[in-house]
C-alpha positions as CSV (number, residue, x, y, z in Angstrom):
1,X,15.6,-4.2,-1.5
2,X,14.5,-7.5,0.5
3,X,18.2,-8.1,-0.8
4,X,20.3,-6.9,1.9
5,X,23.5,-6.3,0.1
6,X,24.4,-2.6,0.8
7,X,24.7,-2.4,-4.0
8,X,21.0,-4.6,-4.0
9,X,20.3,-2.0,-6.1
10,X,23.1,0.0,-7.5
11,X,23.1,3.3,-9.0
12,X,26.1,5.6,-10.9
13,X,26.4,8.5,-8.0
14,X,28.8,10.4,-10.0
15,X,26.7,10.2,-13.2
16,X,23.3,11.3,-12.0
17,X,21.6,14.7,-13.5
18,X,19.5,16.0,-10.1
19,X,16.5,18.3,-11.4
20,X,14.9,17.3,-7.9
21,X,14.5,17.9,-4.4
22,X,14.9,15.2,-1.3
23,X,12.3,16.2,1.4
24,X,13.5,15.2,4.9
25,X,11.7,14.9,7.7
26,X,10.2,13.3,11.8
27,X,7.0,11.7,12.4
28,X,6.0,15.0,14.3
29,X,7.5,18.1,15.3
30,X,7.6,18.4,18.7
31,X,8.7,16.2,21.5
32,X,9.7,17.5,25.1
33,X,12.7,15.6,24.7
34,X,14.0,17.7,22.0
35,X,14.1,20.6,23.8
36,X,18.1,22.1,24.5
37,X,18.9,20.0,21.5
38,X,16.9,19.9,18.3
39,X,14.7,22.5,19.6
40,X,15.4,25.6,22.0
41,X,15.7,24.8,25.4
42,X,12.6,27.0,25.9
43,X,10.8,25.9,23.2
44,X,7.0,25.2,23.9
45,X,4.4,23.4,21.8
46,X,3.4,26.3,20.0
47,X,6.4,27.7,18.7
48,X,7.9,24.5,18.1
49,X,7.0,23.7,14.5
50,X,9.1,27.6,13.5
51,X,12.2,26.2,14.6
52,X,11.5,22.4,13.6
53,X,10.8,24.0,10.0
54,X,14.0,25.6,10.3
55,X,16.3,22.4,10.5
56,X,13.9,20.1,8.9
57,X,12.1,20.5,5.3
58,X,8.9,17.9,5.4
59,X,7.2,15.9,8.7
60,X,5.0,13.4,8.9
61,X,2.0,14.8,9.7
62,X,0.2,12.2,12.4
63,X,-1.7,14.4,14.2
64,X,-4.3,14.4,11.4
65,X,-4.5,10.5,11.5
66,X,-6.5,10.3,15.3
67,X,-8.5,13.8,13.9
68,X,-8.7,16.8,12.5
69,X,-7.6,19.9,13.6
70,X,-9.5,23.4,13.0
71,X,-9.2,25.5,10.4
72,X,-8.2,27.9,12.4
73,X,-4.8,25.8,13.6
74,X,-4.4,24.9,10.4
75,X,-4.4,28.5,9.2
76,X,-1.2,29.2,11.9
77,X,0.7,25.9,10.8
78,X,0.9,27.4,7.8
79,X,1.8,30.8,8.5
80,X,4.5,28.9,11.0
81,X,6.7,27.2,8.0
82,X,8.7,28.7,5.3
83,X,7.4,28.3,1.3
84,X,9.4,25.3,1.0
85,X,7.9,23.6,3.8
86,X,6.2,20.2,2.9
87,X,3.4,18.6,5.4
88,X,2.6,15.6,4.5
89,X,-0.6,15.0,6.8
90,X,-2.8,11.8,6.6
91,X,-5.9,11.1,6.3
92,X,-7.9,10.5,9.4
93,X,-8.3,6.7,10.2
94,X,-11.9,7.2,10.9
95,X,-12.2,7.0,7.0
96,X,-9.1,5.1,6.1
97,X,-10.0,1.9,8.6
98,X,-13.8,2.1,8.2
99,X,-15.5,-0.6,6.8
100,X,-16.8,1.0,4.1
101,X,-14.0,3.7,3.0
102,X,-15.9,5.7,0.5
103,X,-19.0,6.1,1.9
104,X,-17.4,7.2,5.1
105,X,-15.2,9.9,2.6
106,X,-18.5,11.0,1.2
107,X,-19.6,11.7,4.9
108,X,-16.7,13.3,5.9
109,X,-15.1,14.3,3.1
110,X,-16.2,18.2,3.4
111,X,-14.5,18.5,7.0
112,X,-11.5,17.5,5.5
113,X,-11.1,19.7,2.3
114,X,-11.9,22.5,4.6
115,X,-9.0,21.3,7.2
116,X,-6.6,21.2,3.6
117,X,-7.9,24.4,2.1
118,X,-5.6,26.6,4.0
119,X,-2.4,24.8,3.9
120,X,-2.9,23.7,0.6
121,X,0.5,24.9,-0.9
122,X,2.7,23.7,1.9
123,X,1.1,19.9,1.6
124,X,2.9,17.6,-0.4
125,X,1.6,14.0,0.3
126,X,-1.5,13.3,1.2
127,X,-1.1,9.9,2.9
128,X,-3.6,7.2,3.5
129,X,-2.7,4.3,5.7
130,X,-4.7,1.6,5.7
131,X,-4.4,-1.0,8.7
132,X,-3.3,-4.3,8.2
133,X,-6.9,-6.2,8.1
134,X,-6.9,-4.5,4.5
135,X,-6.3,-7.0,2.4
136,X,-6.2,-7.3,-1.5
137,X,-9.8,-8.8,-1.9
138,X,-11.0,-5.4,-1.4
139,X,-8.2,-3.7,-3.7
140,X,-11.6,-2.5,-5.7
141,X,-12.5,-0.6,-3.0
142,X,-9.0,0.8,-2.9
143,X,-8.7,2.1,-6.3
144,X,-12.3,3.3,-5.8
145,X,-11.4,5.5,-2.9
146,X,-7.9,6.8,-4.4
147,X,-10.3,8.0,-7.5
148,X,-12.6,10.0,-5.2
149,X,-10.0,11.5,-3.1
150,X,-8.0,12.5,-6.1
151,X,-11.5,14.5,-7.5
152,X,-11.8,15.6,-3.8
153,X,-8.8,17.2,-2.8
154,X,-6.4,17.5,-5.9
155,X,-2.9,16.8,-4.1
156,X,-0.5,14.0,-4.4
157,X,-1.3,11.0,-2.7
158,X,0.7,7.9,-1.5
159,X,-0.9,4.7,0.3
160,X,0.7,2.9,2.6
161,X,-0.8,-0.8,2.5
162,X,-0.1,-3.0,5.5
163,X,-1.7,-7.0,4.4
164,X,1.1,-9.0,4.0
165,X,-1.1,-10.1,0.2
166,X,0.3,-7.3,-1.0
167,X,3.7,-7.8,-0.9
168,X,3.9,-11.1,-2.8
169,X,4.8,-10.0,-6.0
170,X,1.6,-11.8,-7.2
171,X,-1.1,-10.8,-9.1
172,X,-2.4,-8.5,-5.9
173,X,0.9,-6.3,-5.8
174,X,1.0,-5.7,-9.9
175,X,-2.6,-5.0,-9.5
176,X,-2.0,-2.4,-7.0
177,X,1.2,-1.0,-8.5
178,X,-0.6,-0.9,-11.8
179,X,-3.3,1.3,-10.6
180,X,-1.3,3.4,-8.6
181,X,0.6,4.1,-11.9
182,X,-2.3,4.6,-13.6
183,X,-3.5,6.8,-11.2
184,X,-0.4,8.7,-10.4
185,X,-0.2,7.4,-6.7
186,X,2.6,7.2,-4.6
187,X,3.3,3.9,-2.6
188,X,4.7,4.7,0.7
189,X,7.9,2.5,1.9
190,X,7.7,1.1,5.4
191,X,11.3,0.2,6.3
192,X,12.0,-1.8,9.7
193,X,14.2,-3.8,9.0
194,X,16.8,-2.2,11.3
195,X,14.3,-2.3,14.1
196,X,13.5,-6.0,14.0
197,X,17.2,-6.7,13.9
198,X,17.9,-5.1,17.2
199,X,17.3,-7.3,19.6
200,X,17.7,-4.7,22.3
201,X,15.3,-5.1,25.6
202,X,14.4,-1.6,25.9
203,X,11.2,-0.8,26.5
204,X,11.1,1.5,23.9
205,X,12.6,-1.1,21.4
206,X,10.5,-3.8,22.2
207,X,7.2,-1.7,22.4
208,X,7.9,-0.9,18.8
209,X,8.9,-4.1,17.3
210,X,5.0,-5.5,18.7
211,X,3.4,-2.2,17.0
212,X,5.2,-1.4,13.4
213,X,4.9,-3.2,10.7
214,X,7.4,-6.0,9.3
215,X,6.7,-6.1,5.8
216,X,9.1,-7.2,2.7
217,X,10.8,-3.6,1.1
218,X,9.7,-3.0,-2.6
219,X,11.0,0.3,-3.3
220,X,9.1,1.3,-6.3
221,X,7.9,4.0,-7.3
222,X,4.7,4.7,-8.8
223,X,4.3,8.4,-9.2
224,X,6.9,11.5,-8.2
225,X,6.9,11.2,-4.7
226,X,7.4,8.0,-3.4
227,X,7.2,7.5,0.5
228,X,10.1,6.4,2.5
229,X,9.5,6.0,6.4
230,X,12.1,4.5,8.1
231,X,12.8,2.9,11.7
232,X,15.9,1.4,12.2
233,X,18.0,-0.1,14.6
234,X,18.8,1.4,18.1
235,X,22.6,1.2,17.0
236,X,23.4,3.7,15.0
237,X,26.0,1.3,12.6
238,X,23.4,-1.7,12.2
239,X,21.8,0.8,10.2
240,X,24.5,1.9,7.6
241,X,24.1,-1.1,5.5
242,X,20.0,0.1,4.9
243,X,21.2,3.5,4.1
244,X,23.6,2.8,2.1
245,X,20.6,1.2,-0.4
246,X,18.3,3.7,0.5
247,X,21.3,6.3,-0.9
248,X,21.2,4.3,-4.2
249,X,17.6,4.3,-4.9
250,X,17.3,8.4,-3.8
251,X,20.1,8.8,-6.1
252,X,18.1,7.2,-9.0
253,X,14.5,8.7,-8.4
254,X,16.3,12.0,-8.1
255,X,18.1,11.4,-11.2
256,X,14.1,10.8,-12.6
257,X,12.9,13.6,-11.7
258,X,11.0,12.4,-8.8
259,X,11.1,14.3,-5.2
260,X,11.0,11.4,-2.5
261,X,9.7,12.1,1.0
262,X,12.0,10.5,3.6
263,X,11.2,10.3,7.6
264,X,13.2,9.2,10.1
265,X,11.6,7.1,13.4
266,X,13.4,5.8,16.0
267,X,11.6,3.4,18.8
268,X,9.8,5.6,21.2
269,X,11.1,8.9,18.4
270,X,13.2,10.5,21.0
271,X,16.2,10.3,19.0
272,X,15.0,11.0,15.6
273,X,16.4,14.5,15.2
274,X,20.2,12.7,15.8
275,X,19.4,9.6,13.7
276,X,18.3,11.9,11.0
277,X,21.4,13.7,11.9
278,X,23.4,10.7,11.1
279,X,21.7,9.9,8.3
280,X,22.6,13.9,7.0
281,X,26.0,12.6,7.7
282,X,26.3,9.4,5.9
283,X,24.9,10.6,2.9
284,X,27.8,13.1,3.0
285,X,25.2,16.2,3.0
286,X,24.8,18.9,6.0
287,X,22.2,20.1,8.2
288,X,21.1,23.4,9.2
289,X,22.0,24.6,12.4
290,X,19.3,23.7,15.4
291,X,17.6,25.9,17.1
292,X,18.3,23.9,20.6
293,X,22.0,24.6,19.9
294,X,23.7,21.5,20.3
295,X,24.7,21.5,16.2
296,X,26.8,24.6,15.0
297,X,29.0,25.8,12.4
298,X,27.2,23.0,9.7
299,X,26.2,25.6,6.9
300,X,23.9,23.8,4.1
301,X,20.2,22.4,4.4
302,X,20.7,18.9,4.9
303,X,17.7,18.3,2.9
304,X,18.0,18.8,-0.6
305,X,19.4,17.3,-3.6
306,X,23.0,18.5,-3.0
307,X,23.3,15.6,-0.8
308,X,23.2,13.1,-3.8
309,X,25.1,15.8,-6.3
């Protein structure tokens, strides 16, 4: 998908058999900004993931990634969301950038099953993101730490690598998706190609093109739930071209049986929930109505497979 011919990678859409579901989803679920749109005008923190939930059927769960939360709010997240409801939290970086990544998920690996253990059927990914110093000479260590968490927690994982080495189509990335195969691992998709084609000066804009990754796009996958996290351009139509692939290659996994995870960020997120709207909209599918009331009369979850059917 480095290719960026809107067919790089065709795919039948009037042939495909979907046994599968599309999750859809926002880095988080609350912003203030969302409020009178996405969200009801007097929507607080607290009740916000209950209406999110109600538009939306998967978010990114980064709140887990700077530390964990208590059981306790775990125990109301989960008794916020409906049963079809997919968090996909990940793991804190305090284990996924230490130096040593198992032993530090030996040491801290009890806080987090405990953290798991009541939302454990509404999780769907469990994603680690390693930062970019992780580079394939420690791809032991890797495989080594996907093994123990597996044992650990028993949940779907996905990594998301960030060294350029593993992008090369060497013998570092077959290596990688070999294992990950092998192990029935998910590699996450970072996508920002829209966002480093925007040459917009907005703060916002340029703030994100210094933090997010810029890394080829190999979108394969390597177990049922492959990753997608996307950030595109600040105008909406520089980004048609990305979705349009991104349409094919859903279309294909779905027609596998797979059930992809896709997010939706925008520079600074405030305008995720219409982005994602677009996106709804592209792919010819519908969303539910928001909560914020500023989307009516659109009847169908604008989630699930009947976009690709």
């Amino acid at each position: 998908m480095t290719n960026d011919n809107p067919l790089a990678h065709p795919f039948p859409l009037t042939d495909a058999r979907i046994s599968a579901q599309l999750y859809l989803g926002l880095p988080m679920w609350f912003m203030s900004g969302w409020k009178g749109t996405l969200l009801n005008a007097r929507c607080d923190a607290a009740d916000a993931l209950s209406e999110y939930s109600q538009v939306f059927s998967s978010v990114e769960g980064n709140t887990t990634f700077y530390g964990l939360p208590t059981v306790e709010r775990a125990r109301h997240w989960c008794h916020q969301v409906p049963e079809h409801f997919r968090f996909c939290f990940k793991v804190p970086k305090s284990i996924s950038h230490a130096a040593d990544i198992p032993r530090q998920l030996l040491h801290d690996g009890r806080q987090l099953c405990d953290f798991i253990a009541p939302l454990r059927e509404r999780i769907g990914v469990l994603m680690l993101q390693l930062p970019a110093s992780f580079a394939p000479e420690r791809s032991a260590e890797l495989f080594k730490t996907l093994d123990m968490l597996q044992s650990l927690v028993n949940l779907p994982l996905a990594v998301e690598c960030r060294h350029p080495g593993f992008f090369l189509k060497d013998q570092h990335e077959v290596a990688l998706l070999q294992e990950l195969n092998r192990q029935n691992v998910n590699r996450v998709i970072f996508d920002s190609r829209g966002l480093f084609q925007d040459g917009s000066m907005d703060d916002a804009v340029i703030h994100a093109r210094g933090k997010k990754p810029r890394l080829p796009v190999h979108p394969l996958a390597t177990a049922n739930h492959p990753v997608v996290r996307f950030i595109g351009h600040s105008d909406w139509l520089h980004n048609q071209r990305y979705l349009e692939q991104w349409r094919q290659k859903i279309r294909q996994w779905l027609s596998e049986g797979r059930s992809p995870y896709f997010f939706v960020h925008t520079a600074g997120n405030r305008n995720c929930p219409e982005f994602a709207r677009e996106i709804v909209r592209f792919w010819q599918g519908s969303m539910a109505d928001w909560p914020g009331g500023r989307l009516v009369k659109n009847p169908a979850a604008g989630m699930t497979a009947d976009l690709f059917v």
